[in-house]
LOLODREN-334869 format. One record per residue (C-alpha): residue number from 1; x, y, z. Coordinates in steps of 0.02 Angstrom, whole numbers, plus 50000, padded with zeros to 5 digits. Example, Ala and Ser with C-alpha at 12.3 -4.5 7.8 and 13.67 -1.06 7.14 Angstrom:
BEGIN
<r><num>1</num><xx>50615</xx><yy>49775</yy><zz>50390</zz></r>
<r><num>2</num><xx>50684</xx><yy>49947</yy><zz>50357</zz></r>
***
This chain:
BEGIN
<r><num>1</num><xx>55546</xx><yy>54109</yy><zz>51320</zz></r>
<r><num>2</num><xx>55512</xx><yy>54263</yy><zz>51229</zz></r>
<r><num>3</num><xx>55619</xx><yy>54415</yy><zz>51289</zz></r>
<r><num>4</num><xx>55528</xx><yy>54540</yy><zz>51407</zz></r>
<r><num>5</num><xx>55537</xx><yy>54728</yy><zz>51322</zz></r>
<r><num>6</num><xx>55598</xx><yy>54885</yy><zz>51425</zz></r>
<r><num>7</num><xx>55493</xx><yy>54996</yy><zz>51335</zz></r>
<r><num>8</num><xx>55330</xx><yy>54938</yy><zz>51351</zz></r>
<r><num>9</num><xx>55175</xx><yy>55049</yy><zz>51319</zz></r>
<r><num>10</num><xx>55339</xx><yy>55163</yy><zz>51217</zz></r>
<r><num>11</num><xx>55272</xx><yy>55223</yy><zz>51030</zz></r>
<r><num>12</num><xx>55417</xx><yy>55123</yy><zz>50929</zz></r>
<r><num>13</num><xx>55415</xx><yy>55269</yy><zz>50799</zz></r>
<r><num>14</num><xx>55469</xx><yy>55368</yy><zz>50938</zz></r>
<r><num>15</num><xx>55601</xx><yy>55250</yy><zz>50991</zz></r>
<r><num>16</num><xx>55656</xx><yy>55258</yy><zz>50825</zz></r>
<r><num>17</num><xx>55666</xx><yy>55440</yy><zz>50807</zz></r>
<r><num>18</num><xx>55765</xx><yy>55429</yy><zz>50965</zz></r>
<r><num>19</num><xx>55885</xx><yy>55311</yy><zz>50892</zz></r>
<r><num>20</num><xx>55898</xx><yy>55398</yy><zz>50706</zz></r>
<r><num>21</num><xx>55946</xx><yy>55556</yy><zz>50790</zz></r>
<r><num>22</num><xx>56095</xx><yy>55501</yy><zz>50889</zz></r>
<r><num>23</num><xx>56129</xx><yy>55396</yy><zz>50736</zz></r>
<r><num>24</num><xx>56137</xx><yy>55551</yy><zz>50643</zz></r>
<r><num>25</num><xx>56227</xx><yy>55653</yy><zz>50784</zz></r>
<r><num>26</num><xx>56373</xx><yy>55509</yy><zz>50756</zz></r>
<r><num>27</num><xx>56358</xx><yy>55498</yy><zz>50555</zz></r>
<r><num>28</num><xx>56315</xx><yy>55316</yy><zz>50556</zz></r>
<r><num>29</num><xx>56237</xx><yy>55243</yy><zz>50412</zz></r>
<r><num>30</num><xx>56099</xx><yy>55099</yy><zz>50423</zz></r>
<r><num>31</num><xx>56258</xx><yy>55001</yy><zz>50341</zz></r>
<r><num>32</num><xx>56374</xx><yy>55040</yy><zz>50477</zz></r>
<r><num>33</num><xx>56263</xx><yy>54984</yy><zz>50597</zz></r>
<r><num>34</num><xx>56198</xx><yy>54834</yy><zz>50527</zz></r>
<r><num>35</num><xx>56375</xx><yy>54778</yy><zz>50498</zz></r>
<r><num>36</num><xx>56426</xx><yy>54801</yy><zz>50681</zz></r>
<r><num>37</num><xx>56286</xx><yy>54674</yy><zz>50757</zz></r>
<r><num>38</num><xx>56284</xx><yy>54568</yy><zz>50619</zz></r>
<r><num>39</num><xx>56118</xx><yy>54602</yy><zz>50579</zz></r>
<r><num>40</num><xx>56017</xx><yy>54642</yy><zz>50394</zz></r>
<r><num>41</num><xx>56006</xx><yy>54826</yy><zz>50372</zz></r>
<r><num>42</num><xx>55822</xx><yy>54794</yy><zz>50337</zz></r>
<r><num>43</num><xx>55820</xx><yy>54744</yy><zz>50517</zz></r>
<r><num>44</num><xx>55900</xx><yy>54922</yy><zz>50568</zz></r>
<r><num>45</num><xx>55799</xx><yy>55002</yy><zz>50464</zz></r>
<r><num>46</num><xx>55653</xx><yy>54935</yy><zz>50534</zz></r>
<r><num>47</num><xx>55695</xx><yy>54976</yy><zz>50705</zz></r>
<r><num>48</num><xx>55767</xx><yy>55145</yy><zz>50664</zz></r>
<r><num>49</num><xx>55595</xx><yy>55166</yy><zz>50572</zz></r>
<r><num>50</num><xx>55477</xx><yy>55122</yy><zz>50715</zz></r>
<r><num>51</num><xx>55409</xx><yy>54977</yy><zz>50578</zz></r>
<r><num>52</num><xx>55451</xx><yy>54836</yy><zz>50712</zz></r>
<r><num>53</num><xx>55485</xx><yy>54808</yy><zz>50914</zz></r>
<r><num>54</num><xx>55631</xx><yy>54715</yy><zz>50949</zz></r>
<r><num>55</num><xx>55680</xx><yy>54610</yy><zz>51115</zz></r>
<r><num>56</num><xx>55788</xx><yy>54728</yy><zz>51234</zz></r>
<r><num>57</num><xx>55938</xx><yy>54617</yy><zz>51196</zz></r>
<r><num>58</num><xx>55931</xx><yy>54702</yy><zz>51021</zz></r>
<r><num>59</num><xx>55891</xx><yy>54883</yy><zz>51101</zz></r>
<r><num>60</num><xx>56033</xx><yy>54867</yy><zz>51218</zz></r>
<r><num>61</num><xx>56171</xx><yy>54799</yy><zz>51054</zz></r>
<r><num>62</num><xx>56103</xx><yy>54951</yy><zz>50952</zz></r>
<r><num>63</num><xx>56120</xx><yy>55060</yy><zz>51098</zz></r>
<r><num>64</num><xx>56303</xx><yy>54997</yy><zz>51112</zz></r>
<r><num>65</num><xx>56335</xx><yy>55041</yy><zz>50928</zz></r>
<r><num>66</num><xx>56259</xx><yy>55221</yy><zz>50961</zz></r>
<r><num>67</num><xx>56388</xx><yy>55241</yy><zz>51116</zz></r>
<r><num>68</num><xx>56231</xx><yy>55227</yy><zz>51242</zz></r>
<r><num>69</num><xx>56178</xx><yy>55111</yy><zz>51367</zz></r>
<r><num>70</num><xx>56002</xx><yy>55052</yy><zz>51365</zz></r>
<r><num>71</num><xx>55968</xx><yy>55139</yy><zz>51489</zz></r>
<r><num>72</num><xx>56013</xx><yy>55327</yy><zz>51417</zz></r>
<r><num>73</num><xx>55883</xx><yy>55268</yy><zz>51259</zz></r>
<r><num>74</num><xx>55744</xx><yy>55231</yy><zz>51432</zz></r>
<r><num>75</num><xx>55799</xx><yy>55434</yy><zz>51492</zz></r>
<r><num>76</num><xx>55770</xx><yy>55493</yy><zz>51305</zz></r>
<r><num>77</num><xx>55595</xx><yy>55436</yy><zz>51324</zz></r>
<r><num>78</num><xx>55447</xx><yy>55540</yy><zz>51425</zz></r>
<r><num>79</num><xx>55471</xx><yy>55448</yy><zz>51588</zz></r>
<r><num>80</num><xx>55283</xx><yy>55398</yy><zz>51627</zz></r>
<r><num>81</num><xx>55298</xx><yy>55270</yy><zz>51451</zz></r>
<r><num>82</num><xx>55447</xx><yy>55181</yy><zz>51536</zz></r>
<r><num>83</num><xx>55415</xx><yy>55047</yy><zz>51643</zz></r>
<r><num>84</num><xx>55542</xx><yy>55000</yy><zz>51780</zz></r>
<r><num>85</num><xx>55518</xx><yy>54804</yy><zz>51757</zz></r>
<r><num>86</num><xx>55656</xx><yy>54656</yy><zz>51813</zz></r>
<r><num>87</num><xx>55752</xx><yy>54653</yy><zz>51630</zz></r>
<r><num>88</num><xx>55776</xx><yy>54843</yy><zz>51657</zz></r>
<r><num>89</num><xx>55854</xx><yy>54815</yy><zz>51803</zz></r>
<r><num>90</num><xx>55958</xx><yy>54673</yy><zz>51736</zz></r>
<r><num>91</num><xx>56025</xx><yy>54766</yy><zz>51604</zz></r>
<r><num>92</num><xx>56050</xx><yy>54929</yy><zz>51702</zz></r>
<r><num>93</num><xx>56154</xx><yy>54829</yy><zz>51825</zz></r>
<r><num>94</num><xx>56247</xx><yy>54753</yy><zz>51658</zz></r>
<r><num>95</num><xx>56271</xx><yy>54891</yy><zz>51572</zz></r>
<r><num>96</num><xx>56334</xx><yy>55028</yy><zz>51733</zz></r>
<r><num>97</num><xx>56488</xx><yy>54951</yy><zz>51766</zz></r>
<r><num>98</num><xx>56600</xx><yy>55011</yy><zz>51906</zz></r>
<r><num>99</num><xx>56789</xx><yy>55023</yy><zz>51854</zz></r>
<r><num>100</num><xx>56840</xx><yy>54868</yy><zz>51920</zz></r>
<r><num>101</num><xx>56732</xx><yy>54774</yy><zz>51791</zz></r>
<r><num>102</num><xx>56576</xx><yy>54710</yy><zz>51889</zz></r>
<r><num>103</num><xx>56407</xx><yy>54766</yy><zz>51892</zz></r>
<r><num>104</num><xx>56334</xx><yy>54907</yy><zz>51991</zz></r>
<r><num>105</num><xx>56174</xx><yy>54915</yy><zz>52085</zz></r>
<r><num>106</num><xx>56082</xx><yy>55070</yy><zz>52096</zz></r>
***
């Protein structure tokens, strides 16, 4: 089953100028990145560049990396291009933890 995007309808180049500048606010290269998920930094690049889409599962581990959740990358973005859809719930309520460890619902 292909993974449902959060960001559906977003420009990716905009996504990716999202992500590059909190990158950039944190001094992390492509490299540093790509080493921390395990993934090429041709893949990072690609996202960071707006070249490619990726699955929110990807988003949401580059996200982690950049000290966000998923969802502070869906406030970065004008609000009408960001749909409300059951994965962004399921990761909202994954990644908004209350302190004693389980999932929040908003």
């Amino acid at each position: 089953m292909r993974e449902e995007s959060v960001f559906k309808g977003v420009n990716p180049i905009q996504l990716g100028e999202i992500l590059n500048e909190r990158r950039s606010e944190l001094g992390l290269s492509l490299q540093q990145i790509a080493d921390e998920l395990t993934l090429s930094v041709g893949t990072v690049h690609n996202l960071m560049s707006g070249k490619h889409t990726y699955p929110v599962g990807i988003l949401a581990r580059v996200a982690g990396v950049l000290e966000w959740s998923i969802v502070d990358v869906a406030k970065k973005i004008s609000p009408p291009k960001v749909t409300s859809t059951p994965t962004m719930r399921r990761v909202r309520a994954l990644m908004v933890k209350a302190k004693d460890g389980r999932p929040r619902h908003e």
